[in-house]
C-alpha positions, 0 to 999 in steps of 0.5 A: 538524530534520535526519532520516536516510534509511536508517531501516527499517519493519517492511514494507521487507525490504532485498532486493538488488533492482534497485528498492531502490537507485532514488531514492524520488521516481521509485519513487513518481511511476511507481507513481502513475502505473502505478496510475492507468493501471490504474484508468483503464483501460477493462480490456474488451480482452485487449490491455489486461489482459495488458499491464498484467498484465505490467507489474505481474509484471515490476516484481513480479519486480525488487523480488524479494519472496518469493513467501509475503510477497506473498500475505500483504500481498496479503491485504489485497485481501480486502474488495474482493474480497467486494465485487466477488463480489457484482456478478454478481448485482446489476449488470445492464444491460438484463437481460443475464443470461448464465445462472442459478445456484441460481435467481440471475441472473447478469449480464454487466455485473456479470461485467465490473464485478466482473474489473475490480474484481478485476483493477484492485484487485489490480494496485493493491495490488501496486504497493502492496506493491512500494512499500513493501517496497522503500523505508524509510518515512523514503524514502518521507517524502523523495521525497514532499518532493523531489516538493514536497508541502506541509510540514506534509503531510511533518510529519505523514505522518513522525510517522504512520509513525514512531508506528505502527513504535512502536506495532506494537513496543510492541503485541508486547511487550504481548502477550508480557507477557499470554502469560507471564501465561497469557493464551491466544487461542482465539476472539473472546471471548478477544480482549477483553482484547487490545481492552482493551489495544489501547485503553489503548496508543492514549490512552497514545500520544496523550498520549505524542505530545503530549508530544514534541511540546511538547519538540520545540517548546521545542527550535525545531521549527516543523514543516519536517523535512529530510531528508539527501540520498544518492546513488541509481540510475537505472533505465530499466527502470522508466521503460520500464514507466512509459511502456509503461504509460500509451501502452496506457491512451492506446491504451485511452481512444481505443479 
């Protein structure tokens, strides 16, 4: 089954950037390892937090996503975020309380445990966003294949993608449906029929998925997917960024 390269998701925004014409493979493999640097890092030394800090802002600023949509995908760092708030009152090593707050100790351990949390979560979460606002889901499904991920691994990540864009769009016109029947949100309570709608979606879907599935079967699909190849650009920069990226992760761990 031949599939093409250019098929939008409701996360890419297509802006002119430097990143958005890269080829997938390399835009996956740099963020993994920017994100693995980050997370392995000691993130004690200043050095370290502004270096890594930099990489992620410049990157950041080549994908040249609004600075509005940035922070409304970055919403999604908010369980982490109260999670790590909670480690200054409960993360000590040796007692090392630096100060009292409302009768609460706080502690030094867990002051460095919760900025590494934060910082690393954060940083994550953007090359996150970065990804997948500048390459296409069915992109990202090829780079994932020119990196030699197994087949079936690529079958399913591309129905996943694929079925949750048709999920999100038929979500929508379930709730204009419901708004022009005068359904109103205000509050948890009203929610429920959303729930309920929601629920009904999700076994239609199933037994939608099951269906293509047989008629993709009867058709020849034996779970391999290709994908037509197209021309893409090179970047040192971001190989550059790469690289800086995982010598101060070097420099930390022999630190």
């Amino acid at each position: 089954m031949y599939m093409q390269t250019t098929h939008s998701h409701h996360l890419s925004l297509h802006d002119e950037s430097i990143l958005y014409t890269l080829s997938p493979q390399s835009k996956i493999l740099a963020t993994l390892l920017i994100v693995v640097s980050i997370a392995f890092s000691k993130i004690i030394n200043p050095f370290q937090i502004i270096s890594h800090a930099l990489i992620v802002l410049l990157i950041i600023k080549f994908s040249r996503i609004p600075v509005k949509t940035y922070l409304k995908r970055l919403t999604i760092d908010i369980p982490f975020v109260l999670f790590a708030i909670f480690l200054p009152f409960l993360s000590s090593g040796n007692n090392d309380a630096v100060f009292t707050f409302f009768s609460l100790d706080i502690y030094k351990t867990g002051l460095l445990e919760m900025s590494a949390i934060l910082f690393k979560a954060t940083a994550g979460v953007s090359m996150g966003i970065v990804l997948t606002a500048v390459t296409t889901n069915i992109e990202i499904i090829y780079g994932l294949q020119k990196l030699k991920l197994p087949s079936i691994i690529i079958a399913i990540m591309s129905f996943s993608i694929r079925y949750i864009d048709v999920f999100i769009d038929e979500f929508k016109r379930v709730r204009i449906s419901m708004q022009s029947r005068g359904y109103i949100e205000k509050g948890i309570k009203t929610l429920l029929p959303i729930a309920y709608a929601s629920g009904a979606m999700l076994i239609r879907g199933y037994e939608r998925g099951e269906r293509v599935y047989l008629s993709m079967v009867s058709r020849g699909f034996n779970g391999v997917i290709e994908l037509q190849d197209r021309e893409y650009n090179n970047s040192n920069y971001l190989v550059l960024l790469t690289l800086i990226s995982i010598i101060v992760l070097i420099m930390d761990l022999q630190i």
